[in-house]
N, CA, C and O atoms as CSV, one atom per row, in Angstrom:
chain,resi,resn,atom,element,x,y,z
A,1,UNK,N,N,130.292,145.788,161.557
A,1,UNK,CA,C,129.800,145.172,160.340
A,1,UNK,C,C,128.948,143.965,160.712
A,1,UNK,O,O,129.190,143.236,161.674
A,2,UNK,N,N,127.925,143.817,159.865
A,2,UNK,CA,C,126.898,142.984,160.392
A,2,UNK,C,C,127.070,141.785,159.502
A,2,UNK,O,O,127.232,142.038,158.308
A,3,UNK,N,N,127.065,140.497,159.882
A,3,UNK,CA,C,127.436,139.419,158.839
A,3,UNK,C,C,126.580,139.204,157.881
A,3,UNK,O,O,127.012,138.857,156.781
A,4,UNK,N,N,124.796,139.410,158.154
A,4,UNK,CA,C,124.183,139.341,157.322
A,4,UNK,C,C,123.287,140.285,156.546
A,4,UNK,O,O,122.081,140.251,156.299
A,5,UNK,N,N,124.436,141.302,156.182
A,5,UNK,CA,C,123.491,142.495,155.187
A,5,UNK,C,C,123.593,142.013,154.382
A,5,UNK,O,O,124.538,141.343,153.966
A,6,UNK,N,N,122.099,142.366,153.729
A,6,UNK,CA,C,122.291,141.851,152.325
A,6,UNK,C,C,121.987,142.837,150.955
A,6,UNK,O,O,121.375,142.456,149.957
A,7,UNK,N,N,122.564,144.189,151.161
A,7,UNK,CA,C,122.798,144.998,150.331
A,7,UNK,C,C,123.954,145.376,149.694
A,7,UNK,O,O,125.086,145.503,150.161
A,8,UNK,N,N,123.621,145.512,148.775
A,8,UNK,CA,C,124.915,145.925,147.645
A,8,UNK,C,C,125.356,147.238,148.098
A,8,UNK,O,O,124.344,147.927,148.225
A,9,UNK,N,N,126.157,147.747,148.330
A,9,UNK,CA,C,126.864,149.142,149.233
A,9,UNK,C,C,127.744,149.715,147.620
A,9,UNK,O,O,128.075,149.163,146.572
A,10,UNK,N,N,127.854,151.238,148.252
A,10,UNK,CA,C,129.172,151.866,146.967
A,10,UNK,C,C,130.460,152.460,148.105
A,10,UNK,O,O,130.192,152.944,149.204
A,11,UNK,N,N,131.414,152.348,147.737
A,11,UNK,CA,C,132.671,152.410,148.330
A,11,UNK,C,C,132.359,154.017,148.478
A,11,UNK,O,O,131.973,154.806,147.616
A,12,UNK,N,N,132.663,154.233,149.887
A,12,UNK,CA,C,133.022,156.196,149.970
A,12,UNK,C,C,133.518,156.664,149.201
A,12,UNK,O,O,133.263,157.866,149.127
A,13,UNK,N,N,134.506,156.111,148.149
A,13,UNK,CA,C,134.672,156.751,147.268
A,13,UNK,C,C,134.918,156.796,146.066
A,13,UNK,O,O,135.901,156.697,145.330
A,14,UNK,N,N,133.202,157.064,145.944
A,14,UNK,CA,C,132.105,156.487,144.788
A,14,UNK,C,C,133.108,156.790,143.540
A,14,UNK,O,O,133.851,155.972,142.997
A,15,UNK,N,N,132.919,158.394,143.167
A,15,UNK,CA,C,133.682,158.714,142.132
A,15,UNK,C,C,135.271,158.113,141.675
A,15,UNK,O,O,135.581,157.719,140.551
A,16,UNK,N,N,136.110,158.168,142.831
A,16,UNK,CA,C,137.530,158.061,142.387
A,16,UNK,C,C,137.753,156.062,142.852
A,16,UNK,O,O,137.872,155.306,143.816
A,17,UNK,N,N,137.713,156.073,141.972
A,17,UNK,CA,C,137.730,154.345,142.508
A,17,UNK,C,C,139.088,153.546,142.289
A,17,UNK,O,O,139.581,153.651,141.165
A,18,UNK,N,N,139.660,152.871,143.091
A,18,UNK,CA,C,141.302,152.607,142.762
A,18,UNK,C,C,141.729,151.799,141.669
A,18,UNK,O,O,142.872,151.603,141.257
A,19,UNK,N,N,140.330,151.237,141.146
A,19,UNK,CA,C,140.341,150.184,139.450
A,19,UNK,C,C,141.546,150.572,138.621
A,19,UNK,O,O,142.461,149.812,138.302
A,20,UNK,N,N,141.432,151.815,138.325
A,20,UNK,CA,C,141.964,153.041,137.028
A,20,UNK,C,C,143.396,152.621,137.550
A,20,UNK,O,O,144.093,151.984,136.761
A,21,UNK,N,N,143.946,152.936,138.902
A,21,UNK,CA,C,144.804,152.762,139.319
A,21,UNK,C,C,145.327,151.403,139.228
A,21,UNK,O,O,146.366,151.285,138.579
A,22,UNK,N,N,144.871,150.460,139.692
A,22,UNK,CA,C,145.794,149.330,140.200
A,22,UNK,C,C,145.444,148.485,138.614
A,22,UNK,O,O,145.918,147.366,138.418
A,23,UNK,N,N,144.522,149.220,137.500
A,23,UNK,CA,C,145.093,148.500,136.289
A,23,UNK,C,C,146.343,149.514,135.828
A,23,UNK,O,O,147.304,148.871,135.406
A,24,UNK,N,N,146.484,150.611,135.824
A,24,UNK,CA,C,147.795,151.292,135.472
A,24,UNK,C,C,149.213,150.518,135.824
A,24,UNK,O,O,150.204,150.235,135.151
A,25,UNK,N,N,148.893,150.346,136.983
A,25,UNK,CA,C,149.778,149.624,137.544
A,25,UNK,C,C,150.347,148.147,137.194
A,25,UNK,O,O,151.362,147.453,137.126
A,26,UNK,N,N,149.166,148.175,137.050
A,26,UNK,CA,C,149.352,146.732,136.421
A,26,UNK,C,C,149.689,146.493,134.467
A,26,UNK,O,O,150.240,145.521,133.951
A,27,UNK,N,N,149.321,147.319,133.997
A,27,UNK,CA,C,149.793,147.500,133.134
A,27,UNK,C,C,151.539,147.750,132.081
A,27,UNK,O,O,152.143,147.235,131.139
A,28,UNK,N,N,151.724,149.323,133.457
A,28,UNK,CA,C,152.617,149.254,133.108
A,28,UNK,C,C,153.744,148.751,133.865
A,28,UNK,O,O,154.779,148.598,133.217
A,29,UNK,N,N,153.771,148.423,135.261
A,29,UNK,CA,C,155.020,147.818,135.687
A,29,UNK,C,C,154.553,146.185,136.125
A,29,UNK,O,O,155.234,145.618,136.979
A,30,UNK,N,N,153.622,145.619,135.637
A,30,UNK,CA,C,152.807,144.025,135.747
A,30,UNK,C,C,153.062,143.725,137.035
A,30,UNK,O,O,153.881,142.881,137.399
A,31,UNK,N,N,152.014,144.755,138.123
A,31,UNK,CA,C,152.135,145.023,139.381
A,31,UNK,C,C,150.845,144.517,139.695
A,31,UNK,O,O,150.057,144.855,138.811
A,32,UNK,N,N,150.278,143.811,140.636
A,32,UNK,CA,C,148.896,144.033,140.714
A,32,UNK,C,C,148.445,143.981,142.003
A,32,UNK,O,O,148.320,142.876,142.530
A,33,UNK,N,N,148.147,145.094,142.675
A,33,UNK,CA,C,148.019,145.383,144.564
A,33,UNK,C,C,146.688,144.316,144.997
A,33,UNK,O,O,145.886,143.889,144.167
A,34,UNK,N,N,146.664,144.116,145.917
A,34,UNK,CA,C,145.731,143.029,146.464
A,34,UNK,C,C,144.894,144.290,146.771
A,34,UNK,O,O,145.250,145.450,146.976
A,35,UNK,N,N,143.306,143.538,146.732
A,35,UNK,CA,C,142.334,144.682,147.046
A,35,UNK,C,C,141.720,143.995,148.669
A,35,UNK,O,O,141.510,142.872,149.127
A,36,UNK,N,N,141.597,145.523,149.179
A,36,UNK,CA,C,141.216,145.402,150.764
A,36,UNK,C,C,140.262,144.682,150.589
A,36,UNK,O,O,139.585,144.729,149.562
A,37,UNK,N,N,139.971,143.643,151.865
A,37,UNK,CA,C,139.244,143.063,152.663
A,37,UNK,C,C,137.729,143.567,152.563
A,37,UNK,O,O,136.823,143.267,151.785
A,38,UNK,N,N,137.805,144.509,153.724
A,38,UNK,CA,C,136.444,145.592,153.922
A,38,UNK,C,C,137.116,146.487,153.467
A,38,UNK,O,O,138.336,146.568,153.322
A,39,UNK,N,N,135.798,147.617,153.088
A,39,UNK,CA,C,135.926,149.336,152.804
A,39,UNK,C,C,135.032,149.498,153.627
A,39,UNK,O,O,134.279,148.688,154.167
A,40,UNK,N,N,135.166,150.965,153.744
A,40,UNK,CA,C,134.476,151.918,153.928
A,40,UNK,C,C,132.909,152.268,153.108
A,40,UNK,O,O,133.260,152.575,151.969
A,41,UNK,N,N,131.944,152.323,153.150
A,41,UNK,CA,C,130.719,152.180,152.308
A,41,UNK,C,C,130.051,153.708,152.643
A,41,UNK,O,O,129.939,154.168,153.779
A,42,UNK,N,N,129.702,154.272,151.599
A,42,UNK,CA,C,129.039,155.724,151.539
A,42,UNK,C,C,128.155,155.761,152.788
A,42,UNK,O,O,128.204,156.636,153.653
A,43,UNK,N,N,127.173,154.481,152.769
A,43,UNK,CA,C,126.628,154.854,154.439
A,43,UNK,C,C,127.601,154.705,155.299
A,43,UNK,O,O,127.080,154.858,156.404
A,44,UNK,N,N,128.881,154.461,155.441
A,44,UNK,CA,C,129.450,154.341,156.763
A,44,UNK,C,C,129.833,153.285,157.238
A,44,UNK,O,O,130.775,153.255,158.030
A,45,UNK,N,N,129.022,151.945,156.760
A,45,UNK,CA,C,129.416,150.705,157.034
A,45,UNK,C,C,130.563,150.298,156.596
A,45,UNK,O,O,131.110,150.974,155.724
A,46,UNK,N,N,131.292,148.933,157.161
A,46,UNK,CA,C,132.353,148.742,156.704
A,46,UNK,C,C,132.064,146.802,155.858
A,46,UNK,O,O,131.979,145.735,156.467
A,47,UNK,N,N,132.032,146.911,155.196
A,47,UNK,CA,C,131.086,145.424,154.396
A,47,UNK,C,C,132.827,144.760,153.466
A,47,UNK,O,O,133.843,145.368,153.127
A,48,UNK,N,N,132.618,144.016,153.409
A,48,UNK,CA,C,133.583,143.167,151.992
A,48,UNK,C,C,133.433,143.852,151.054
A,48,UNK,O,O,132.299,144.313,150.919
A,49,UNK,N,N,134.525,144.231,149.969
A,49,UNK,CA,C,135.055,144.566,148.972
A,49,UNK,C,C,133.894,144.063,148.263
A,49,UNK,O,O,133.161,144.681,147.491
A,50,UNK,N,N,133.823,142.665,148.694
A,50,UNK,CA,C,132.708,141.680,147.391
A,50,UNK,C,C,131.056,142.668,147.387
A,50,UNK,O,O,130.462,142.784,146.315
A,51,UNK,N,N,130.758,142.995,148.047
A,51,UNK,CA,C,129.378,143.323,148.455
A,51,UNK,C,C,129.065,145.492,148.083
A,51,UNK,O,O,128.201,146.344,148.285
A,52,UNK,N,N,130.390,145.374,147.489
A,52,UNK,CA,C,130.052,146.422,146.701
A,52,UNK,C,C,130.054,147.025,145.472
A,52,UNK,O,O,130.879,146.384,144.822
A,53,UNK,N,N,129.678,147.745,144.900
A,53,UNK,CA,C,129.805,148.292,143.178
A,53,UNK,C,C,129.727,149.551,142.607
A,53,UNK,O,O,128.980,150.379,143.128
A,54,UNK,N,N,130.290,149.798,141.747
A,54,UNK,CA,C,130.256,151.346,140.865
A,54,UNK,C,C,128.743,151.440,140.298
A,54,UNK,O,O,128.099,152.479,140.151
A,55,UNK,N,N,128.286,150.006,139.989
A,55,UNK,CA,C,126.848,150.481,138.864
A,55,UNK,C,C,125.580,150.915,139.708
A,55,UNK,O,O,125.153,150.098,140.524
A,56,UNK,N,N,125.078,151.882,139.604
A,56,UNK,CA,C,123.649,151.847,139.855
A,56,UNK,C,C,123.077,150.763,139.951
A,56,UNK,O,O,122.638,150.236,140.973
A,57,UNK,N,N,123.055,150.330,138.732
A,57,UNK,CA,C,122.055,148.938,138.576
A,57,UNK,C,C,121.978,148.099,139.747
A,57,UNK,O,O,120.977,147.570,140.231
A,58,UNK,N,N,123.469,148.041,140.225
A,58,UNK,CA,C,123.823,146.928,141.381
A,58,UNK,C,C,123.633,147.407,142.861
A,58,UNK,O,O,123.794,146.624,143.798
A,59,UNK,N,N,123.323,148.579,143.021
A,59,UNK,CA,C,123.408,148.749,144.398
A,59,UNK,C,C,122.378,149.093,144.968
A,59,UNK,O,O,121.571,149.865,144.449
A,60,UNK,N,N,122.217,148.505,146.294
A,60,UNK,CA,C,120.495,148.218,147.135
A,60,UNK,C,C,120.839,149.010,148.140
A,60,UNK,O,O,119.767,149.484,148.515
A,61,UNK,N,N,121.394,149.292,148.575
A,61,UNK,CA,C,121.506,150.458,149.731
A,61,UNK,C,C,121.563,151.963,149.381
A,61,UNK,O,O,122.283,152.626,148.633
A,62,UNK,N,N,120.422,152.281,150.292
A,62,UNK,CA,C,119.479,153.624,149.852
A,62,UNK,C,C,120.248,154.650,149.875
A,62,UNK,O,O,120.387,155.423,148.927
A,63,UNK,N,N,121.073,154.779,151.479
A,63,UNK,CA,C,122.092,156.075,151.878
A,63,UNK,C,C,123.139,155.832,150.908
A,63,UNK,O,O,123.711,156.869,150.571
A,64,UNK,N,N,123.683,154.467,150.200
A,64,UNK,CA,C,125.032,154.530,149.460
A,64,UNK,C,C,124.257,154.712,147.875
A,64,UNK,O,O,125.050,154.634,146.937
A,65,UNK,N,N,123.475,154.836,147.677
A,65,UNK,CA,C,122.980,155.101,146.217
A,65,UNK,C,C,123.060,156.800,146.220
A,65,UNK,O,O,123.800,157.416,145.453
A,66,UNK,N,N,122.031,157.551,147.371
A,66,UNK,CA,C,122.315,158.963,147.511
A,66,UNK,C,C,123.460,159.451,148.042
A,66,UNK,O,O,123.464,160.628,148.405
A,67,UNK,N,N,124.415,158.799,148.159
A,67,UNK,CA,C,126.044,159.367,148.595
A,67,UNK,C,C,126.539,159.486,147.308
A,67,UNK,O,O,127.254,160.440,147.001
A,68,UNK,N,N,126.158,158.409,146.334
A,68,UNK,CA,C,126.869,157.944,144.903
A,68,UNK,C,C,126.775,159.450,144.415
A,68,UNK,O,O,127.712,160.200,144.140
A,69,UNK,N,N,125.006,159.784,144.364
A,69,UNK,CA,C,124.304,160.622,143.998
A,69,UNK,C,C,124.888,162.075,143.478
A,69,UNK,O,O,125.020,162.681,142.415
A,70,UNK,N,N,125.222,162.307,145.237
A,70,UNK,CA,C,126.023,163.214,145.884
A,70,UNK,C,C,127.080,163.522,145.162
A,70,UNK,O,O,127.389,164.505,144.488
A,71,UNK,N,N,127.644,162.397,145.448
A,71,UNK,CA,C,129.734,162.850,144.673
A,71,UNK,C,C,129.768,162.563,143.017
A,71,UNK,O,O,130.887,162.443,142.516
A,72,UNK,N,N,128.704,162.459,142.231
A,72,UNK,CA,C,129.184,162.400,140.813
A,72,UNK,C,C,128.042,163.644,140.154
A,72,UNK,O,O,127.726,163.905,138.993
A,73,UNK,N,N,127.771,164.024,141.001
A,73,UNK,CA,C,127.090,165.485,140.938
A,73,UNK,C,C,128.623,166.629,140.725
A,73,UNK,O,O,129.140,167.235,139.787
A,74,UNK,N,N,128.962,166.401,142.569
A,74,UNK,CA,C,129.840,166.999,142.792
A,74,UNK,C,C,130.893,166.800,141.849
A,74,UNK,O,O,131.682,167.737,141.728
A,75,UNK,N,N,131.056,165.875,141.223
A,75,UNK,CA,C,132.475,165.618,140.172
A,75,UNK,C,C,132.191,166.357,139.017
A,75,UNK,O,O,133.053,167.062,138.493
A,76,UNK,N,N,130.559,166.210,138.383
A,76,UNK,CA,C,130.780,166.745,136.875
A,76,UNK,C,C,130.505,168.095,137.446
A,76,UNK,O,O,131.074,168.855,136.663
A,77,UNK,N,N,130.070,168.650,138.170
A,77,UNK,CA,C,130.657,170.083,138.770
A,77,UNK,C,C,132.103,170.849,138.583
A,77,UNK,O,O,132.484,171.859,137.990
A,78,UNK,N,N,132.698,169.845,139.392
A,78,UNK,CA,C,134.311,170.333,139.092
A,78,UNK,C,C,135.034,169.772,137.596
A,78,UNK,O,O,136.132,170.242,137.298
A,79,UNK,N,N,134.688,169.235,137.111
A,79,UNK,CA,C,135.072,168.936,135.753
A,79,UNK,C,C,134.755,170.006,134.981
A,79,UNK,O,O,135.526,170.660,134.279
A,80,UNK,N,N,133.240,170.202,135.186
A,80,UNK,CA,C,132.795,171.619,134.188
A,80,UNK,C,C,133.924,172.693,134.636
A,80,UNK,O,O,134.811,173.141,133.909
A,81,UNK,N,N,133.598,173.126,136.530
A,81,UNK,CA,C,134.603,174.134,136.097
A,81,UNK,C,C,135.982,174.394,136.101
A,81,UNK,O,O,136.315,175.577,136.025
A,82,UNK,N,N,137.024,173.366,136.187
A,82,UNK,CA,C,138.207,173.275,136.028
A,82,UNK,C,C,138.174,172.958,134.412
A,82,UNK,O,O,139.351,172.606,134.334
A,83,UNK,N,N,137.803,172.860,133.398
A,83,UNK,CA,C,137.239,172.750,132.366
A,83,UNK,C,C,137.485,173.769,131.707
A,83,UNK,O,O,138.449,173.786,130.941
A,84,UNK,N,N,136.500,175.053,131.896
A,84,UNK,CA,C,136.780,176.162,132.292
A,84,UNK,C,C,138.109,177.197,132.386
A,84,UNK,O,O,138.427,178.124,131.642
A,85,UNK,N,N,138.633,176.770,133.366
A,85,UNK,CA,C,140.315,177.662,133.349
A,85,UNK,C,C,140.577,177.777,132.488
A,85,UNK,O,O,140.088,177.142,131.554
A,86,UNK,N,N,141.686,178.845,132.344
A,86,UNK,CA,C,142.961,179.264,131.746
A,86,UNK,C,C,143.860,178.267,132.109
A,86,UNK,O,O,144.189,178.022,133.270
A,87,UNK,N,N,144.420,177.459,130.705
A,87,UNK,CA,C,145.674,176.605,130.982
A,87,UNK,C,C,145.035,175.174,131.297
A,87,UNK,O,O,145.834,174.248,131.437
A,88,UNK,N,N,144.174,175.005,131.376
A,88,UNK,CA,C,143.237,173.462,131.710
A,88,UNK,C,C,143.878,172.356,130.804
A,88,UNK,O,O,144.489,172.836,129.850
A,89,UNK,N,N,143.884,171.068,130.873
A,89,UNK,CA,C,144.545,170.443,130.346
A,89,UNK,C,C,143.492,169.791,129.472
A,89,UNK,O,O,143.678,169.108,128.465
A,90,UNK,N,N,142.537,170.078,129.956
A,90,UNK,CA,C,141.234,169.327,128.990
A,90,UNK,C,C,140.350,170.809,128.288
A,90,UNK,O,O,140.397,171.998,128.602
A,91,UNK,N,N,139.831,170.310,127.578
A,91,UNK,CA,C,138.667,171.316,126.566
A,91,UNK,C,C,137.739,171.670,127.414
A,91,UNK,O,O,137.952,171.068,128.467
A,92,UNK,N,N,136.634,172.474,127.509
A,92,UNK,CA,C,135.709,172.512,127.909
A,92,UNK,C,C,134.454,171.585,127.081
A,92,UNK,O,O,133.312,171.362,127.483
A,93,UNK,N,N,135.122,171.134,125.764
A,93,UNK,CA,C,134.042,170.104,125.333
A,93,UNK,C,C,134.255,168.709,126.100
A,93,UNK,O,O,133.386,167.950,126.527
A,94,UNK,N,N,136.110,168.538,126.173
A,94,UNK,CA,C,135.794,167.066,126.821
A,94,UNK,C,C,135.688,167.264,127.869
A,94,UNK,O,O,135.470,166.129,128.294
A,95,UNK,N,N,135.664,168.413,129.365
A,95,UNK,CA,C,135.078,168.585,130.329
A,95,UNK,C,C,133.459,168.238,130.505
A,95,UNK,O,O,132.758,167.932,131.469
A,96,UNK,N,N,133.216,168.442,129.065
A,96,UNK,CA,C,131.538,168.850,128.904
A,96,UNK,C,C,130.823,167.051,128.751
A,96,UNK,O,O,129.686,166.650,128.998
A,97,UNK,N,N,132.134,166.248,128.214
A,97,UNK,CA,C,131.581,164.982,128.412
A,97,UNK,C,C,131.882,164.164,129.180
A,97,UNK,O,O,131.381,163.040,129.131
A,98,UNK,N,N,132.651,164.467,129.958
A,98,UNK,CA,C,133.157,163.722,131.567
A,98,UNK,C,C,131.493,164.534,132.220
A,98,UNK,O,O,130.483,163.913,132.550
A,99,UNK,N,N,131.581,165.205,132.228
A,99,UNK,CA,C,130.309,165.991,133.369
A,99,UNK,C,C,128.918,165.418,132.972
A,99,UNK,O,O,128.137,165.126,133.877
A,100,UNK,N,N,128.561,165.240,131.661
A,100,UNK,CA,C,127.372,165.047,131.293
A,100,UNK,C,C,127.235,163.096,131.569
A,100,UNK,O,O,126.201,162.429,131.535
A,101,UNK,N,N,128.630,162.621,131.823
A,101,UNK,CA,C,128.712,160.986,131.771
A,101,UNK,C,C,128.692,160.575,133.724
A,101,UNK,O,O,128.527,159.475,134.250
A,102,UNK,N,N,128.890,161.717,134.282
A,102,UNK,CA,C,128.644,161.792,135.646
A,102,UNK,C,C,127.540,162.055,136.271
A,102,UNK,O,O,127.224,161.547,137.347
A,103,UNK,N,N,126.718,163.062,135.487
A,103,UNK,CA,C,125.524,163.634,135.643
A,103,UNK,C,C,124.696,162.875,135.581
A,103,UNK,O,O,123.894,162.830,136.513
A,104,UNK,N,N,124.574,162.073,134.582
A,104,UNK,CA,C,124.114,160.544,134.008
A,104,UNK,C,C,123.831,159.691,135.261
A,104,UNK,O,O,122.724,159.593,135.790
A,105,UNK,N,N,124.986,159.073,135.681
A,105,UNK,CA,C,125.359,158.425,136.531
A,105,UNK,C,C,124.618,158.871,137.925
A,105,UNK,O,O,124.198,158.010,138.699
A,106,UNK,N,N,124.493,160.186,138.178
A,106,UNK,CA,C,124.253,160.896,139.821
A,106,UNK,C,C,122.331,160.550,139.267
A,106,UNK,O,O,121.548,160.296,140.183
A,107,UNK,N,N,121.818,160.577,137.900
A,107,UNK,CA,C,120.554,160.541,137.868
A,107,UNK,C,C,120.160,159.458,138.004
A,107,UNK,O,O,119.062,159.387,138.556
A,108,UNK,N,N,121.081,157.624,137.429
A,108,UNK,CA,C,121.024,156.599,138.093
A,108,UNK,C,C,120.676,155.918,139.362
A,108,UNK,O,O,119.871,155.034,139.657
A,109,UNK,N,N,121.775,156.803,140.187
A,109,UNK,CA,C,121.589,156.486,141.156
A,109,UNK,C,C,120.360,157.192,141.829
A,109,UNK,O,O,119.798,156.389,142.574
A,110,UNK,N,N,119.891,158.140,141.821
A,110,UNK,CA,C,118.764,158.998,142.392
A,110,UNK,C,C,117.816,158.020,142.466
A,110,UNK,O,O,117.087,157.820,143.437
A,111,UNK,N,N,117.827,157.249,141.165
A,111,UNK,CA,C,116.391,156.595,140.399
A,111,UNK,C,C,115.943,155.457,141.392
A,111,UNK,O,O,117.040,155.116,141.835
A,112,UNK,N,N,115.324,154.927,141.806
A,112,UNK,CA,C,114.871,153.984,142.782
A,112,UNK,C,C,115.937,152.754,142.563
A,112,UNK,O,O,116.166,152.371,141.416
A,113,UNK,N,N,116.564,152.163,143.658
A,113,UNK,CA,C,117.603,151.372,143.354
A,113,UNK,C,C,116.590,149.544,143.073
A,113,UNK,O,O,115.399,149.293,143.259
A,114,UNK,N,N,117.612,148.730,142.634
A,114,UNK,CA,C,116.949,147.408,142.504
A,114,UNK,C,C,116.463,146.377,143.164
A,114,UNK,O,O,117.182,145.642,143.840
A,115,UNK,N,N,115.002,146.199,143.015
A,115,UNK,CA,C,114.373,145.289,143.931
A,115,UNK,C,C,113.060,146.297,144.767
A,115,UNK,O,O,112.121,145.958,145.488
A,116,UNK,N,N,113.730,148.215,144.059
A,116,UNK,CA,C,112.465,148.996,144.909
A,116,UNK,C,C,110.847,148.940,144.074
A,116,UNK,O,O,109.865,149.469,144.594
């Protein structure tokens, strides 16, 4: 890790992010986990927690914008087709708006990131 990057990075793992989690947690048993140091960053780097983000808007690094790209493609993919099944726990309409709110998101990030 280099001390002075100065790009906004997205965590490897863009889609499933531990937020959802450690507010559950915090919610219901008024738990609240300390968040790591460094991550892991879609390019590979390992940067401060601080120096990364979920939004498009916020992120300057090219390979972690097309990783973002990548996996919320890949998500409203599997949403559509687990969506789909027999026995699914969701509709294929609210499959249809998790996918189209990901799809969204994968076209964000595609879009030239900030400052290009």
């Amino acid at each position: 890790m280099s001390g002075n990057d100065p790009h906004i990075h997205v965590r490897s793992e863009a889609v499933h992010g531990n937020a959802a989690v450690r507010n559950t947690l915090a919610a219901t048993f008024g738990l609240a986990g300390d968040l790591p140091r460094l991550v892991t960053t879609g390019c590979g780097s390992r940067v401060p927690y601080a120096m990364t983000s979920p939004r498009p808007d916020r992120v300057t690094c090219l390979p972690c914008r097309e990783h973002a790209g990548r996996a919320h493609l890949r998500f409203a993919r599997e949403v559509e087709r687990l969506s789909r099944m027999p026995g699914s726990v969701i509709t294929p309409a609210q499959g249809k708006l998790v996918a189209d709110r990901h799809h969204g998101l994968a076209r964000e990030f595609s879009d030239p990131g900030p400052g290009d």
